[in-house]
N, C-alpha and C positions, 0 to 999 in steps of 0.2 A: 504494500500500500504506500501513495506515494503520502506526503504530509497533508495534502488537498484531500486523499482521500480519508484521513484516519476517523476513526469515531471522534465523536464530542464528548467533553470533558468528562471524564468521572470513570463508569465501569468501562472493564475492555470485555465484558460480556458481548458477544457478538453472536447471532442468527442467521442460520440458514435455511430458508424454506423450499421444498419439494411440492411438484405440481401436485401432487397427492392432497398434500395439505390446504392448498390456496383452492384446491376442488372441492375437499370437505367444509370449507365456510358455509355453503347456503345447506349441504346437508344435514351438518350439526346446528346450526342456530336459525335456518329457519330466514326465508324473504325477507322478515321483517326486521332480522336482528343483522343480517350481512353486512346490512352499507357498515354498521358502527363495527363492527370487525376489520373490516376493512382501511375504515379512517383510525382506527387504533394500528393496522399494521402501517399504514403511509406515515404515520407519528415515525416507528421504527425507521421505516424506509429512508427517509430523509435526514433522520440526525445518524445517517449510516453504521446504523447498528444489525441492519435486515438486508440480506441478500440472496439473492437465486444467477445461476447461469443461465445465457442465452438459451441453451437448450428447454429451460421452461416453459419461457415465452412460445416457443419454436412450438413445444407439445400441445400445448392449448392453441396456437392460432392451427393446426391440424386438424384439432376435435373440433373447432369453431366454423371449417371448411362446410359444413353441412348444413348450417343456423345462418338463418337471416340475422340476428344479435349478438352480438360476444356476450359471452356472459359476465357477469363481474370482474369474476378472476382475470379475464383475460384484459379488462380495461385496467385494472389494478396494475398488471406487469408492462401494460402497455405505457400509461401514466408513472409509470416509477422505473422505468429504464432508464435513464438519465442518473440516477441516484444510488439506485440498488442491484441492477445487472453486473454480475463482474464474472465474467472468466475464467477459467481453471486455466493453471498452466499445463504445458501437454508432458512435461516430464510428470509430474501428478498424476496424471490422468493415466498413465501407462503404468503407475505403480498401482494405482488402485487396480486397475484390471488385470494388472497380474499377481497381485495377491487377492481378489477376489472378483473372477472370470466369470461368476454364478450371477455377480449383482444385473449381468446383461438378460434377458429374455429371449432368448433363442425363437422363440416363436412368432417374436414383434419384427416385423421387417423396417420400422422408424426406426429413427434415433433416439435414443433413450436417456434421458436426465439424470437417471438415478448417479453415476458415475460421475456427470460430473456435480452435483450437488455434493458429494463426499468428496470428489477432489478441491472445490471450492473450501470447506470446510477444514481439509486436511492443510489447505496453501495455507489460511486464516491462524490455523493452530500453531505453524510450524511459524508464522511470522508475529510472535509472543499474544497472539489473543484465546481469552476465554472463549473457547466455539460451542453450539449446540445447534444440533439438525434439530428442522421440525418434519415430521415426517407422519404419515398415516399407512404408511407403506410397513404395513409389518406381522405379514405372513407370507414363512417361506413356502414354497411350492415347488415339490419333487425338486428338482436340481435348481431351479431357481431362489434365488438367496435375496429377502428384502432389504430395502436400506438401513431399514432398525440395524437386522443384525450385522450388514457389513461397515457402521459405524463403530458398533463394538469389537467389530476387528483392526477398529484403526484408535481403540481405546478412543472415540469421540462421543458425547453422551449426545442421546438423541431422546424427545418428545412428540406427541402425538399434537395435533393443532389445540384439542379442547385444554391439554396441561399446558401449554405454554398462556393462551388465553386465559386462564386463571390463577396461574403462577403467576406471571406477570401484573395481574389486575388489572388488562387491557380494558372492561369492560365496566369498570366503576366508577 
């Protein structure tokens, strides 16, 4: 991170969210409670404490291929790339997936985020910050391995959207 980009003063607590999560928004809380999930995560976003990789954005504007409307999430990452997009580096990116080759979906012929959301995560860590994935991805399936657990193969702790949302007290 260069100095332009560092957090804002105080915790080096830093987030990173999976498309997993920014899709459980209207799930778990419901049309009526999204927008304010949302303007609690833009809070993050901007005081660059919250981040996701390109490949996020990439996921959702895909599934949006079919929809006359983006849905939330997708205006959300579209409205805070400026701010909270950042990039894995690709030496990252080739260690995660060689130490854990399972996080890809064999089955999915897209490009898949989960990789680099833990390489995002892992650059953050190894560049002195407190990191934590936010993730709803977390059942593995036959040889497929979810982001939960290959966080915990990079000792990086990970949460589900509704525990960070009330960990945090995004919502009160």
């Amino acid at each position: 991170m260069t100095v332009a980009q560092q957090p804002e003063n105080g915790s080096h607590q830093l987030w990173v969210i999976d498309t997993s999560s920014l899709l459980a928004v209207r799930e778990i809380y419901g049309a009526s409670r999204e927008r304010a999930v949302f303007v609690a995560l833009s809070k993050y976003a901007t005081r660059r404490k919250l981040f996701y990789p390109p490949e996020v954005w990439r996921e959702l504007e895909r599934a949006a291929e079919s929809q006359t409307n983006p849905d939330a999430a997708l205006k959300w990452v579209r409205e805070h790339r400026h701010c909270s997009e950042r990039a894995a580096d690709g030496a990252t990116i080739r260690r995660v997936l060689a130490k854990v080759p399972e996080l890809l979906d064999v089955d999915n012929p897209n490009e898949q985020a989960d990789c680099y959301v833990l390489a995002v995560g892992v650059d953050l860590s190894v560049g002195g910050f407190d990191v934590c994935i936010i993730t709803d991805d977390r059942r593995d399936k036959g040889q497929h391995i979810s982001l939960a657990t290959a966080t915990g193969m990079f000792r990086l702790p990970n949460v589900p959207l509704h525990a960070f949302v009330r960990g945090e007290g995004v919502l009160e």
